[in-house]
N, C-alpha and C positions, 0 to 999 in steps of 0.2 A: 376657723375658716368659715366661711361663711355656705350655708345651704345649699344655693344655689348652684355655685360654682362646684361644692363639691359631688351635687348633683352630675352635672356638664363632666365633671373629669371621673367619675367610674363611669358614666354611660360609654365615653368613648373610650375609653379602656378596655371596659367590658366585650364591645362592640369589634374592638383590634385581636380581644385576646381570645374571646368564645366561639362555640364552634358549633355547637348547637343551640336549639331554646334554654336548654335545662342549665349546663356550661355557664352560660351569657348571665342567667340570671343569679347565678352563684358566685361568681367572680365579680357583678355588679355591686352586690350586698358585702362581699369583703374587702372590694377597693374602698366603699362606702363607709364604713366601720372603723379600717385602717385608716384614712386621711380624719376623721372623725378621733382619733385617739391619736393621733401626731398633733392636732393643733390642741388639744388639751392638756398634753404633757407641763409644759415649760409656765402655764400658771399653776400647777397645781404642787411643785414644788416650789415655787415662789413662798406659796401658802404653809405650808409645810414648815419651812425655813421660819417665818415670821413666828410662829407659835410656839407662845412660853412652856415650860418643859409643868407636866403637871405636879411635880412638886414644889414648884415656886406658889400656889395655889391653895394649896391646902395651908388654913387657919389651924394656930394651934391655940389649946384650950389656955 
């Protein structure tokens, strides 16, 4: 997901759900995190899946 947007959507989240200063910026920083580790998920088992098992690797003498 891209920075900005994910900027845009904990700010107002934040903004919907906080209730004071301290609140606002706390829940800012976890919406921020969480949509931050949802759009990473799905390559990095991609990645995972594709790689050879390390004993295909090892040279024998």
């Amino acid at each position: 997901m891209n920075s900005f947007f994910k900027t845009i959507i904990a700010g107002w989240g934040a903004k919907k759900l906080g209730g004071g200063c301290l609140s606002t910026i706390l829940i800012f920083v976890l919406i921020y995190v969480a949509l931050g580790q949802c759009s990473r998920t799905p390559q990095r088992t991609g990645q995972l899946q594709k790689a050879a098992p390390a004993s295909h690797n090892i040279q024998r003498g």
